[in-house]
Structures are given as C-alpha cells and as structure tokens.
C-alpha positions as a Markdown table, in Angstrom:
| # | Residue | x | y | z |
|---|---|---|---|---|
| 1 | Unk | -184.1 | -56.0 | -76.4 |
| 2 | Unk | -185.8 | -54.3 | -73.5 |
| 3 | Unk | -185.4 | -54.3 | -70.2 |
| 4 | Unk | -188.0 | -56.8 | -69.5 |
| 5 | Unk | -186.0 | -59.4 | -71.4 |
| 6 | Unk | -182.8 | -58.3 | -70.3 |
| 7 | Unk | -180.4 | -61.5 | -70.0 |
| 8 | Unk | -177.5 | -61.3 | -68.2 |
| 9 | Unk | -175.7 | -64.0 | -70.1 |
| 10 | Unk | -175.6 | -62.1 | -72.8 |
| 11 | Unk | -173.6 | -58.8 | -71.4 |
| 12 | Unk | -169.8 | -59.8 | -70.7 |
| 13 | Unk | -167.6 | -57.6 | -68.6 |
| 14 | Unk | -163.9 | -56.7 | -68.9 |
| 15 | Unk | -161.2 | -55.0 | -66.9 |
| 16 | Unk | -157.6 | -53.8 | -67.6 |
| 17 | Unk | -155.6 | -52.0 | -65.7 |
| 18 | Unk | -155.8 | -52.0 | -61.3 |
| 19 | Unk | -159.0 | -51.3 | -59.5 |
| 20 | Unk | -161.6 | -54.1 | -58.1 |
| 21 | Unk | -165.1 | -52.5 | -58.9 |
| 22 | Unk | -166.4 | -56.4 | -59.1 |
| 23 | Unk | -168.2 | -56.1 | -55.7 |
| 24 | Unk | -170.5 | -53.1 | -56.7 |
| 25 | Unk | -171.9 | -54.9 | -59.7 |
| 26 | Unk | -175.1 | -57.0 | -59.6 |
| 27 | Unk | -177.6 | -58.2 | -62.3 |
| 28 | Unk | -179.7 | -55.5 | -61.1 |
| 29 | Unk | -176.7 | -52.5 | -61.8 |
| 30 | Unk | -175.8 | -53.8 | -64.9 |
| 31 | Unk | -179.6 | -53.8 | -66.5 |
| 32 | Unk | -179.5 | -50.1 | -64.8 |
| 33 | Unk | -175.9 | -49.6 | -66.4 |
| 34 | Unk | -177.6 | -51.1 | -69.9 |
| 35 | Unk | -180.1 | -48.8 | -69.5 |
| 36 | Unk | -178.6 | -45.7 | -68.6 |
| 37 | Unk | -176.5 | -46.1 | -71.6 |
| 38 | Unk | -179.6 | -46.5 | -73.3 |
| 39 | Unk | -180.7 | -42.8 | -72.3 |
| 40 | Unk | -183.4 | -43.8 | -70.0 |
| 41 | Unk | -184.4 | -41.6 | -67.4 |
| 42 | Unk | -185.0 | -42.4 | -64.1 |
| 43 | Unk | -188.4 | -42.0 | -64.2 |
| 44 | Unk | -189.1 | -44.6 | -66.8 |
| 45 | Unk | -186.4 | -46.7 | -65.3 |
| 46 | Unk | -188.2 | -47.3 | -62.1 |
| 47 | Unk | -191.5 | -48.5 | -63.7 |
| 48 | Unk | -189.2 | -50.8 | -66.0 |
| 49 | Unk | -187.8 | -52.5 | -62.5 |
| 50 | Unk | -190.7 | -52.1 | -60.8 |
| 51 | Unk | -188.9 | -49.6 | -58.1 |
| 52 | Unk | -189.7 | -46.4 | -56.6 |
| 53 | Unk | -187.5 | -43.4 | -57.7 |
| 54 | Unk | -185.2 | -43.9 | -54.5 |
| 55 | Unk | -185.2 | -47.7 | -54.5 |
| 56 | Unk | -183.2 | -47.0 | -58.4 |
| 57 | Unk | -181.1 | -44.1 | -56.9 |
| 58 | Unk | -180.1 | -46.0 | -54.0 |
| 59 | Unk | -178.7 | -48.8 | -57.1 |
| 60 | Unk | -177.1 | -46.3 | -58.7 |
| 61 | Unk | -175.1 | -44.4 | -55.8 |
| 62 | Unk | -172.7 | -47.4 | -55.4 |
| 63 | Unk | -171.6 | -47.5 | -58.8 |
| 64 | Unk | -170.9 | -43.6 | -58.3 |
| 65 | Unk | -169.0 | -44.4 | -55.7 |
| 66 | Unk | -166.7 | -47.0 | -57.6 |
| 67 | Unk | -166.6 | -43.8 | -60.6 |
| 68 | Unk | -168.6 | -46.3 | -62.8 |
| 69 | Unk | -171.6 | -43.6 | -63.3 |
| 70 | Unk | -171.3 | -39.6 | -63.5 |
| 71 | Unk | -174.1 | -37.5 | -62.9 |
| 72 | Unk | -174.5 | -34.5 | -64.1 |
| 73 | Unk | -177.1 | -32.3 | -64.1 |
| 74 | Unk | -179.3 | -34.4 | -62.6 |
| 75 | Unk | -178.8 | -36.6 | -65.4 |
| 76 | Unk | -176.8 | -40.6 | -65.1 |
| 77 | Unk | -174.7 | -41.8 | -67.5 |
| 78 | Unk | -172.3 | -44.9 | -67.5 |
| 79 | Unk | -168.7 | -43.6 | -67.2 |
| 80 | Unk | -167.5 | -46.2 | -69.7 |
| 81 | Unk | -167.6 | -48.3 | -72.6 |
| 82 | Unk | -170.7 | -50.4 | -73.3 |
| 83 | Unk | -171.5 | -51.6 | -76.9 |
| 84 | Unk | -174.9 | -53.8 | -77.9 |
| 85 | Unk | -175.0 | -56.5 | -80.1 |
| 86 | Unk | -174.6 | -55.3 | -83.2 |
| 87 | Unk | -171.6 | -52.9 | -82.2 |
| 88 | Unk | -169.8 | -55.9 | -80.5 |
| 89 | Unk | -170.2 | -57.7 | -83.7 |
| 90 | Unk | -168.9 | -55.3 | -85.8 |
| 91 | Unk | -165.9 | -54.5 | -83.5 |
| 92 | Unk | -165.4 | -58.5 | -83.4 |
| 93 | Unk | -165.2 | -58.3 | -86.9 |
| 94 | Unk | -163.1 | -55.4 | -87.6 |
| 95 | Unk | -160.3 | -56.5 | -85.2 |
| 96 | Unk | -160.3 | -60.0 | -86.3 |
| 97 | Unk | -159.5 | -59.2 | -90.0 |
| 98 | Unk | -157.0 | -56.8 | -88.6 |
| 99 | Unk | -155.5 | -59.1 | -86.5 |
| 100 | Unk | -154.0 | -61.0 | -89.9 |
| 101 | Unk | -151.7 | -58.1 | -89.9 |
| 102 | Unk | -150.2 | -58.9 | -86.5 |
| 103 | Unk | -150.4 | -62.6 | -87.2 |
| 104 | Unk | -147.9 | -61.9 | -90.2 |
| 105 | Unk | -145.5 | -59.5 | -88.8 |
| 106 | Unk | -144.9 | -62.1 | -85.8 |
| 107 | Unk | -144.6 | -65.1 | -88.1 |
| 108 | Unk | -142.3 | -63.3 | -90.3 |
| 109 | Unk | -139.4 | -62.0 | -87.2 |
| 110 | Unk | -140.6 | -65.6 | -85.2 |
| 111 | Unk | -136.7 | -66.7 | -85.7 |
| 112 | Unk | -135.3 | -64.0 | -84.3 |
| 113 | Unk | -137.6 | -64.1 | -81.2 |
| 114 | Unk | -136.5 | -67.9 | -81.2 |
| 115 | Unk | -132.3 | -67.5 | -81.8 |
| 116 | Unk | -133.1 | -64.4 | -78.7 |
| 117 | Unk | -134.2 | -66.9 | -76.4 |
| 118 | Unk | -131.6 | -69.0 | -76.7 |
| 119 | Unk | -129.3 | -66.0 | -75.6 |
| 120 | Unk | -131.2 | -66.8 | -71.8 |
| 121 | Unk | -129.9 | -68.5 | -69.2 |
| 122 | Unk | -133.4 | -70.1 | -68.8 |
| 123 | Unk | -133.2 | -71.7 | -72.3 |
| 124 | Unk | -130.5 | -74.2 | -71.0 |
| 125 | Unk | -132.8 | -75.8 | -68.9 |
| 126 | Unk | -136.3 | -74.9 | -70.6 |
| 127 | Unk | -136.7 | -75.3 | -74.3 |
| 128 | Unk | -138.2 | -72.8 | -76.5 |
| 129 | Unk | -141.5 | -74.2 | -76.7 |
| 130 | Unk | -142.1 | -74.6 | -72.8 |
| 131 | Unk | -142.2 | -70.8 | -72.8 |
| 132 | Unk | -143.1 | -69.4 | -76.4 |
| 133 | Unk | -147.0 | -69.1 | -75.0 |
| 134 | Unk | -145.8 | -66.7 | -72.5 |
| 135 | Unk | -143.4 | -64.9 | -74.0 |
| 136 | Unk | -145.0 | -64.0 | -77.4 |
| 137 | Unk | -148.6 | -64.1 | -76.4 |
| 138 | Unk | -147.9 | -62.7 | -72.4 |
| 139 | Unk | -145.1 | -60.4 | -73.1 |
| 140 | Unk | -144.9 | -59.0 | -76.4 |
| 141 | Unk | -148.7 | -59.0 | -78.7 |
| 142 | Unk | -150.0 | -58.4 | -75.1 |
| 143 | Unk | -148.2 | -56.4 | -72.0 |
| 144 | Unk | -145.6 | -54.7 | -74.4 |
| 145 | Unk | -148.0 | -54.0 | -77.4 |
| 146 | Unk | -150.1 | -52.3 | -75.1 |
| 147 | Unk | -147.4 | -50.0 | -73.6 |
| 148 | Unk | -146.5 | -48.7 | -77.1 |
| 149 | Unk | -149.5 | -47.8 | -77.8 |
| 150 | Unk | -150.0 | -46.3 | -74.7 |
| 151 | Unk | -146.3 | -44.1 | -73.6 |
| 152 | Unk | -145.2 | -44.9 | -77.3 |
| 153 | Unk | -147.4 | -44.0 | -80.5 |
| 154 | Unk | -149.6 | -42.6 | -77.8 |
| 155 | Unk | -153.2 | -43.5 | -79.0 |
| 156 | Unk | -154.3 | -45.5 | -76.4 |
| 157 | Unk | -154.1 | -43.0 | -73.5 |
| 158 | Unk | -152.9 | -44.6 | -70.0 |
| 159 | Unk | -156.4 | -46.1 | -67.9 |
| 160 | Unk | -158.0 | -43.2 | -65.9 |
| 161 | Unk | -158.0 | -43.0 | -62.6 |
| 162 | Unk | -161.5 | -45.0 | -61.0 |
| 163 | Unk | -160.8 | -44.4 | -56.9 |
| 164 | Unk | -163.5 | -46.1 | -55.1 |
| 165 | Unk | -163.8 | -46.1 | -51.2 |
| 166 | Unk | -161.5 | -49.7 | -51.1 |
| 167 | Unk | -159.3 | -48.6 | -53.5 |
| 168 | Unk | -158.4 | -44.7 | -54.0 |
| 169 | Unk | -155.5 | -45.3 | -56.2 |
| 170 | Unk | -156.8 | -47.5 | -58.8 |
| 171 | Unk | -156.7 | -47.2 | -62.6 |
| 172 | Unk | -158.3 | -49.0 | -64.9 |
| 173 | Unk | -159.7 | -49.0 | -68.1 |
| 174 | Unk | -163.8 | -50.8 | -68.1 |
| 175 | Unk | -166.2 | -52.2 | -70.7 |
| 176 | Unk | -169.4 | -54.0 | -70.9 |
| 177 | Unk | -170.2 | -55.5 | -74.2 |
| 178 | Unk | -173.1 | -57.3 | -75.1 |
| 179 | Unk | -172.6 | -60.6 | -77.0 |
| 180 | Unk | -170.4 | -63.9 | -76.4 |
| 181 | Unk | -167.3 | -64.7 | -74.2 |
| 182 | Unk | -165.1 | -64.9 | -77.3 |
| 183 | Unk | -165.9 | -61.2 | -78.1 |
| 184 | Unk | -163.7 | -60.4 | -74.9 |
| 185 | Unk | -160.9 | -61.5 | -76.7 |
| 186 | Unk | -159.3 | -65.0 | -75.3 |
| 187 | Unk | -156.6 | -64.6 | -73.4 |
| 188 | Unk | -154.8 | -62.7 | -70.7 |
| 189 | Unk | -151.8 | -62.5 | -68.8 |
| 190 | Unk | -152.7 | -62.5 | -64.8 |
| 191 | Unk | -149.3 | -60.9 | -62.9 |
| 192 | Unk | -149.0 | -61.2 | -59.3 |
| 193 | Unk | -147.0 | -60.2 | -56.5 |
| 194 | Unk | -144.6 | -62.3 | -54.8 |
| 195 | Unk | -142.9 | -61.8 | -51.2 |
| 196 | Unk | -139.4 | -60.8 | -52.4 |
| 197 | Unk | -138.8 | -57.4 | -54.1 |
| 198 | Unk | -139.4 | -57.5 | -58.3 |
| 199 | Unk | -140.5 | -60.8 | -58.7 |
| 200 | Unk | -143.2 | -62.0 | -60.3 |
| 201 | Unk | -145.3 | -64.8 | -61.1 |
| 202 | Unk | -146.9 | -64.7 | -64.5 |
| 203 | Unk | -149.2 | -66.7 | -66.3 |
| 204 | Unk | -150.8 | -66.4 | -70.2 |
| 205 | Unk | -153.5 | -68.5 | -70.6 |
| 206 | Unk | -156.7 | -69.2 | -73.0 |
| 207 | Unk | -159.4 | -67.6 | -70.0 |
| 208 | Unk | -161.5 | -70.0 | -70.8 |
| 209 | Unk | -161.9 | -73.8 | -72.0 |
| 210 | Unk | -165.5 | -74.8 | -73.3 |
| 211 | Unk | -167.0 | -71.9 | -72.1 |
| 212 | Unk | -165.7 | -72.5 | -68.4 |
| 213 | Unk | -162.4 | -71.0 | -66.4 |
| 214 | Unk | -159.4 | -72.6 | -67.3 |
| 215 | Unk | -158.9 | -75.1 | -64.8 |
| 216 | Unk | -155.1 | -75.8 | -65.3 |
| 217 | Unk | -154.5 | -72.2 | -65.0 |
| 218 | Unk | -156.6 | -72.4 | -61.7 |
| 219 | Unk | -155.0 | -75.4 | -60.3 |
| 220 | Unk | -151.2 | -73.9 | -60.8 |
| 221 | Unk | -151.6 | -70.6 | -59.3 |
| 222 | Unk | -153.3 | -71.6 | -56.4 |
| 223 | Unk | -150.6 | -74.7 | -56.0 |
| 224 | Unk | -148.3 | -71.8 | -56.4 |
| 225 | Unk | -150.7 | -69.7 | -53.6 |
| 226 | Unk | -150.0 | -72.2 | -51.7 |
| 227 | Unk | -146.5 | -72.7 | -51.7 |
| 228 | Unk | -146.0 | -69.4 | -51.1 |
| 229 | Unk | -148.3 | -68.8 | -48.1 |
| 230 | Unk | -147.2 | -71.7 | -46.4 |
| 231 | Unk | -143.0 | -70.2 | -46.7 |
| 232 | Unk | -141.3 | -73.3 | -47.2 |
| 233 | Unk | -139.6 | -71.8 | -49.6 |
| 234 | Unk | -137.3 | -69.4 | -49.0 |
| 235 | Unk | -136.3 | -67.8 | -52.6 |
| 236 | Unk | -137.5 | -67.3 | -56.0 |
| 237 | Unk | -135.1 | -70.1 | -57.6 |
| 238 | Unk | -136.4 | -72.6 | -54.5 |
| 239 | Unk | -140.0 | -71.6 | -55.6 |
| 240 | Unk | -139.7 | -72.4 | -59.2 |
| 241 | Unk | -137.6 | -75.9 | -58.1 |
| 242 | Unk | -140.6 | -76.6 | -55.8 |
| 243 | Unk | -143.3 | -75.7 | -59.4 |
| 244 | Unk | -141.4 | -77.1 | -61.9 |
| 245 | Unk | -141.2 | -73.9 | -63.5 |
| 246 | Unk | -138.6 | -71.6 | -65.6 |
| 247 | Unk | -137.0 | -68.7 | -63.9 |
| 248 | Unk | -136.6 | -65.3 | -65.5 |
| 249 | Unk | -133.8 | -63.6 | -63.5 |
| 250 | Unk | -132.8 | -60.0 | -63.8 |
| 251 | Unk | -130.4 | -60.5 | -66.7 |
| 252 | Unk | -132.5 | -62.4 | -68.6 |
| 253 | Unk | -135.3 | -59.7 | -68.0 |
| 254 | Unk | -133.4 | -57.3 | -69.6 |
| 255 | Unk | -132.2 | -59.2 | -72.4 |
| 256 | Unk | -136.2 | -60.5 | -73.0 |
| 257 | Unk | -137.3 | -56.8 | -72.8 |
| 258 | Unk | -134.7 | -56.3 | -75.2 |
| 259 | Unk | -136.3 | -58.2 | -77.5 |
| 260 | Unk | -140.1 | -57.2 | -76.6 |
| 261 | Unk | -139.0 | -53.8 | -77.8 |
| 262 | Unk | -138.4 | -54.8 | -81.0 |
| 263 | Unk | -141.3 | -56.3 | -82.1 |
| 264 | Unk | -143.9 | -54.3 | -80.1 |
| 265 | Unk | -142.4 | -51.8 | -82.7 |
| 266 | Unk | -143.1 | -53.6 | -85.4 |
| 267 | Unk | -146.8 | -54.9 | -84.2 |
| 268 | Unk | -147.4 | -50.9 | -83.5 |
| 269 | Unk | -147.3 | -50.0 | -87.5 |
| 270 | Unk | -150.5 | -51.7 | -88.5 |
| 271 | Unk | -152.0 | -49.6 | -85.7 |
| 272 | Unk | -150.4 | -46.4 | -87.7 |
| 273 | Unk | -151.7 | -47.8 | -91.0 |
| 274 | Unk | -155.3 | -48.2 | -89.5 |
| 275 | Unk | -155.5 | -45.1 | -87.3 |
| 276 | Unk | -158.3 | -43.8 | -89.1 |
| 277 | Unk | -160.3 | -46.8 | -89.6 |
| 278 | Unk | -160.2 | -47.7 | -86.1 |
| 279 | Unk | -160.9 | -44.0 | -85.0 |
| 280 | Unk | -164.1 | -44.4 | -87.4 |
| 281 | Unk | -165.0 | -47.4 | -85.9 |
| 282 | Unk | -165.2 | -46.0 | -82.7 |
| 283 | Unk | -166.8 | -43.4 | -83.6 |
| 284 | Unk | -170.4 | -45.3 | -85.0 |
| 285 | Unk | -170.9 | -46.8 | -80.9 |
| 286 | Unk | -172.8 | -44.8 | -79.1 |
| 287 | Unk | -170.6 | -44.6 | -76.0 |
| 288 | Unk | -168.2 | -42.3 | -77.6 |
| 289 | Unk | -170.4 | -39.7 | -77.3 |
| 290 | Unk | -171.0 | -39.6 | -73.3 |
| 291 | Unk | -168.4 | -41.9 | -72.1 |
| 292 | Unk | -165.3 | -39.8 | -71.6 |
| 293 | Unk | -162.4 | -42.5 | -71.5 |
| 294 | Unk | -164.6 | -44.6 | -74.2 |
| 295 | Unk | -162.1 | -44.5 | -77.2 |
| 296 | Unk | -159.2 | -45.4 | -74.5 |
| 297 | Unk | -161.6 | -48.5 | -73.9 |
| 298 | Unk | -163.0 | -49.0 | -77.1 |
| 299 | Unk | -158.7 | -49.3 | -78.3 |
| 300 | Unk | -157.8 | -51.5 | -75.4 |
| 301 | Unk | -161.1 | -54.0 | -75.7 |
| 302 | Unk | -160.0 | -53.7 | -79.8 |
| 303 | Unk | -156.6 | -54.4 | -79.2 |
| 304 | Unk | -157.0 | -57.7 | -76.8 |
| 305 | Unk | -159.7 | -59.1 | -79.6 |
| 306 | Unk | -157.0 | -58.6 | -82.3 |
| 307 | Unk | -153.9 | -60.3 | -80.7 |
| 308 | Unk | -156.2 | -63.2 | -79.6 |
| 309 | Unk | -157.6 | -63.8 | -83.2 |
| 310 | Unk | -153.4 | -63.2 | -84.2 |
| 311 | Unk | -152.3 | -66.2 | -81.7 |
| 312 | Unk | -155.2 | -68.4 | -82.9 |
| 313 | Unk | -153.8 | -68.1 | -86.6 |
| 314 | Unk | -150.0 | -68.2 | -85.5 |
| 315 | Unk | -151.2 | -72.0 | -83.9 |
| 316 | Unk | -153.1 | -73.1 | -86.4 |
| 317 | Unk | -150.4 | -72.2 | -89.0 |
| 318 | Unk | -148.0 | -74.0 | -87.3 |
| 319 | Unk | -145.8 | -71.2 | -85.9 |
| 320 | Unk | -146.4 | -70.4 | -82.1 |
| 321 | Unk | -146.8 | -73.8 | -79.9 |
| 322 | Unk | -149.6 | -73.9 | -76.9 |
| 323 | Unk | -149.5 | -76.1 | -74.1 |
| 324 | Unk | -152.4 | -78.8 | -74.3 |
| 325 | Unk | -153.6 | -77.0 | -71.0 |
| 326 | Unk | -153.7 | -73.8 | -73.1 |
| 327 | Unk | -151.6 | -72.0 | -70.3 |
| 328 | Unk | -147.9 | -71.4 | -69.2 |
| 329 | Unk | -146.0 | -70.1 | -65.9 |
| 330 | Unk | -142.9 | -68.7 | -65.1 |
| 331 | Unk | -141.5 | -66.8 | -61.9 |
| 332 | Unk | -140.0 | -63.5 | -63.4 |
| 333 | Unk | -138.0 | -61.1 | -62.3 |
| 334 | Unk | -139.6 | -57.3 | -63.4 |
| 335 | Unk | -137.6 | -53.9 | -62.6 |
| 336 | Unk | -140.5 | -52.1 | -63.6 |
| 337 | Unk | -143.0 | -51.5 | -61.3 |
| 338 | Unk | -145.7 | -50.7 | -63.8 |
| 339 | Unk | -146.4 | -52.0 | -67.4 |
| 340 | Unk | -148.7 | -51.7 | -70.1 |
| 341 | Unk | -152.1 | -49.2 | -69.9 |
| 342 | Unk | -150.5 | -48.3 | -66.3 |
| 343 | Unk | -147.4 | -46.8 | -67.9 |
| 344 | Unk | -148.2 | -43.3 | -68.6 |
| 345 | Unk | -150.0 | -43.0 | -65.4 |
C-alpha cells in the first residue's frame, strides 16, 4: 500500500495502561506515523502529502510532545508498536492457536472458580452466572493475567512512562496495527473511579457488536455516570440498589483476589512453555528493531488477542456464560491502587 492509497479504516489503534494521547492523533499523523515506520524520510514524505518540509514537521511535533515519535539524529521514528497487514495476520494467528491453551487450563479448574464464588457474600443475592463474564474474562484471563506477567514471570515489562503536556504522569503501553477490529482482540475491562475511597465500578464487555460500540455497555455506564453526578446516592451499596447491580465489598475482594491468584498462575505456564516462540514472533515485525518498548507492546497486544479467542471457545463449549448484551457490571471494592501493566511501575 502506499501512501496515496492509505485507508484509514484499515489501521486500528490500541491503548493499555493510563495516558490520553487520543487528541494528538489525526488521519493525517497516523499516515505520517505509517510512514515513518515505513523509513520514509521527510523529504519524500512531504511530496507524498503534498506539504512543504515544515508543514510535515509542524504534524510531527505534537506527537513528540505526547512521546509518540523520537527523533534522533535528525531522523523520526514512531516510539511504538505498528505492524502491517501481513504481521497483524500472522500475530492473529499465532495467538489464536495459542489461546486453546488458556481456553483448556480455565475449563479444566472452572469448578473451583465456581464452588469460590459461592464462598462471597455477593453470591447470595447474585448467582454465578450474573457475574462469571466479569470475573473470569475482567478479572482473572485479563487484569490479573496481565500482572503476572508483568511483576510475576516478568516478561511483559510494566507500560513506560508517555508524559505529554495534559498528562505528565501517564503510562501506557500503544500500538497501531493494520488490519480488522477483531485483530484488537474483543474485549476489555473499562475501570473507573468512584467518589468514595477504593471503589470501583467495573465493566467487561465484547467492545464491539456488528462492528459498532457496544451499546448496552454504553447505556449502563453512563446511567451509572449519571447517578453518580447527580449524588442521590449516598454510598456504594445505595448505588448498586439504585443499578441493579452486585456489590463486591472489601472481604469479598480479598477472597476473589484469592482466587485470581490461583489461576493467573496457572494461565502464566503456557506463556513459559512458549517464551521462545513468542520472542521469535516478535522478532520477524519490523518495529522491534526501532521501537524501544515494542516487545512490551507486541506481548500486551498478543496477550489481549489470546484470552479473547480463549473466552470465545470457553462460550461456545458451553463453559463460561455471556450476557445476551455481551457485557456485565459490578461496583467493587479494590485496595490496590494500581493493577495489571501499571504494577511494576
């Protein structure tokens, strides 16, 4: 593809970790972000866009300032991951057949995450299956996987630091891959702040539904937004009364991390088994040569493709139940104030 055909449908961007660089990004920076992967120099750059030399310098300069680009030597280069088609495919690929692995491991111990449920407070009043889609797919193939591998077996190192004028203390971990929305990996926990100290309100949810956002995700955490904002609610417990939806106290935190441990340990060994593999994988896309958190990217991206291809087979073998709306909520109580990639930071 060249830059004159460039199609920005077809170039999908991901973030994990804390940082908004989202306002910096146009269609324009990300052909010159495609490019400048590419190895383009500025020169040839400009008569691509049909800019002068400063007209593409003055693009660039704001995604140095969101630590997005590095210059060096007079030369740009994209500070993270970006992968073209046939990279993204074969990524897609390798991480989906690897995903089998954790598909099994959690099928296999999916009793005892059951019977440790029902050790909750929260299971008296909300079955099993009204939170299974969060707690398997949100907190332990997601959020906790991720932490082992990052402060645990230690080969995804913790998101770098990206400050940017708005945000100074973020860290995050960035990629731009070329391909379709599926290749993201399809599905996410989003974690927000509430106004009393440690609590939380989660939701895991398929991003999105027929190509579009997931509209029942949408809908309940701006209802929940809303609630908030407007304070006629005066506690957690009154919140979830006012949603309909479970509460996760401090005990029951504990006792659920408990059980997260557990089987993030076991989900880490097929990452053990497949170190080298997944090392060689990285190591055929280009970005690992110039990027210098792209492995840390390339592991992360990996890792969200693999436990989304591992949910799809636990539901369609009858073993983990999703919601219809293909999203769940819960107002949770977390001691810790940071999780995952953000651990070892």
């Amino acid at each position: 593809m060249s830059a004159d055909d460039f199609d920005i449908q077809r170039f999908h961007f991901s973030l994990a970790g804390s940082g908004d660089p989202w306002s910096s990004l146009t269609i324009l920076r990300a052909r010159i972000l495609r490019e400048l992967h590419r190895g383009t120099n500025l020169a040839n750059l400009a008569t691509m866009l049909d800019l002068t030399l400063e007209e593409v310098t003055d693009q660039i300069q704001p995604l140095i300032d969101v630590s997005l680009v590095l210059k060096s030597d007079d030369q740009f280069r994209p500070s993270f991951l970006i992968t073209d088609y046939d990279e993204t495919q074969l990524v897609y690929n390798h991480a989906s057949n690897f995903s089998k692995g954790l598909a099994d491991i959690l099928e296999e111990n999916f009793d005892d995450i059951k019977d440790s449920y029902k050790r909750l407070d929260v299971s008296k009043e909300f079955p099993f299956e009204e939170l299974a889609f969060l707690l398997v797919g949100g907190r332990i193939i997601d959020i906790k996987l991720l932490e082992k591998l990052t402060s645990g077996m230690r080969l995804l190192p913790p998101a770098p630091a990206r400050p940017s004028p708005n945000r100074p203390n973020a860290n995050y971990y960035f990629w731009m891959v070329e391909g379709e929305k599926k290749h993201l990996g399809e599905y996410g926990l989003n974690d927000y702040d509430l106004p009393w100290s440690s609590w939380r309100y989660f939701s895991f949810a398929q991003n999105l539904i027929n190509g579009k956002p997931n509209s029942a995700r949408e809908h309940a955490e701006k209802r929940c937004f809303e609630i908030v904002e407007s304070k006629v609610v005066e506690t957690p417990k009154a919140l979830c009364a006012e949603l309909g939806l479970p509460l996760v106290d401090s005990s029951d935190s504990k006792k659920f991390a408990e059980t997260s441990e557990r089987h993030a340990d076991l989900l880490v060994r097929p990452y053990k088994q497949h170190e080298v593999s997944i090392k060689e994988l990285h190591g055929n896309i280009k970005s690992g040569v110039h990027a210098p958190h792209s492995f840390g990217e390339f592991l992360c991206w990996y890792a969200h493709i693999a436990y989304s291809v591992a949910i799809d087979t636990l539901e369609a073998r009858n073993v983990l139940p999703i919601p219809k709306e293909r999203t769940q909520s819960a107002i949770w109580y977390r001691e810790q104030e940071r999780e995952g990639l953000l651990t070892g930071t």
